[in-house]
N, C-alpha and C positions, 0 to 999 in steps of 0.2 A: 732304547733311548729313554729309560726311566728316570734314569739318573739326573738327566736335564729339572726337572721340576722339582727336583729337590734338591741342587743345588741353588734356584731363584728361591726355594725358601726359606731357607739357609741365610740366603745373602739379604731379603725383608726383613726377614727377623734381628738380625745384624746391625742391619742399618738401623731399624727403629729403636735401637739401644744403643746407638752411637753417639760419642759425645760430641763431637762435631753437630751431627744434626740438632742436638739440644741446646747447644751453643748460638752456633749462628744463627736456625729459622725460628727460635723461640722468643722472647721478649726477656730483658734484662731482670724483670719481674720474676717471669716465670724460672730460670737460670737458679735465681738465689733461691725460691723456695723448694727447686729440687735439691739445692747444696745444703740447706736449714731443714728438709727433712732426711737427710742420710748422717745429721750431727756433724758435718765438716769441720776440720779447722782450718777451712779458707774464708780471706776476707774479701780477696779479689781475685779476680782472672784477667790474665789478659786473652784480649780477642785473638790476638795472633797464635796460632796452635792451643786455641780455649777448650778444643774437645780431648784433644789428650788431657790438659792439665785436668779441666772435669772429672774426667776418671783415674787421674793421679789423687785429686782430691777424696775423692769416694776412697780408692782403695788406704789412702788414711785413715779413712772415718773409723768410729769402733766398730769392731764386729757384727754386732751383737744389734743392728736397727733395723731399718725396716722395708729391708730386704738386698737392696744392691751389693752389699756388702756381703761378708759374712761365706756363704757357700757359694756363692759365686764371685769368688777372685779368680780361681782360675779363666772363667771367662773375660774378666773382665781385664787382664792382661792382654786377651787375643785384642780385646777393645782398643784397649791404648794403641795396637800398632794398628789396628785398625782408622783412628781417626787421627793418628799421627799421619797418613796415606790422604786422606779423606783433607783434614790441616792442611797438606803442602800444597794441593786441588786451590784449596780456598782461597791460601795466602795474596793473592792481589785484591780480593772482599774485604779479607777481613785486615790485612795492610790499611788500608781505605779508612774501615769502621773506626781502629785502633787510635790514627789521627785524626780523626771526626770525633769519634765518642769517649775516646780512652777506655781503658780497662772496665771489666763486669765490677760495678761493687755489689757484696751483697750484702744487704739491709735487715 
């Protein structure tokens, strides 16, 4: 039963990279300056499925910054379906946020 403890870390490591998580429980602040240091060309997100688009955004970003990008696209596909999963979880949160706050701008 070894396999157990490293599939939970596997699945930490995962999440702490999730766009969903950096989305929703982070601050609108914090959001744009992870999108302004990966050079994005997004100006906004919407809250409603924000962690996919997140890492839609990154995987635009150029190559070549400071680190998300680059050699790890391949992960960062598994991401996208990952917090698209994560996304449909959230959708009556962030439903909610969406009409309360409207979309992430970033600054």
């Amino acid at each position: 039963m070894t396999f157990k403890p490293v599939v939970w870390c596997v699945l930490v490591l995962t999440l702490g990279g999730c766009g969903t998580v950096k989305t929703v429980f982070n601050s609108d602040a914090q959001v744009s300056a992870a999108l302004k240091k990966e050079s994005t060309y997004c100006d906004s997100v919407p809250r409603v499925y924000s962690g996919a688009v997140f890492d839609l955004c990154v995987l635009h970003a150029p190559a070549n910054t400071t680190g998300m990008g680059g050699g790890l696209i391949p992960l960062l596909f598994v991401d996208v379906v990952a917090s698209a999963l994560a996304d449909t979880l959230a959708l009556p949160y962030t439903i909610y946020r969406q009409s309360r706050d409207g979309s992430l701008l970033l600054h």
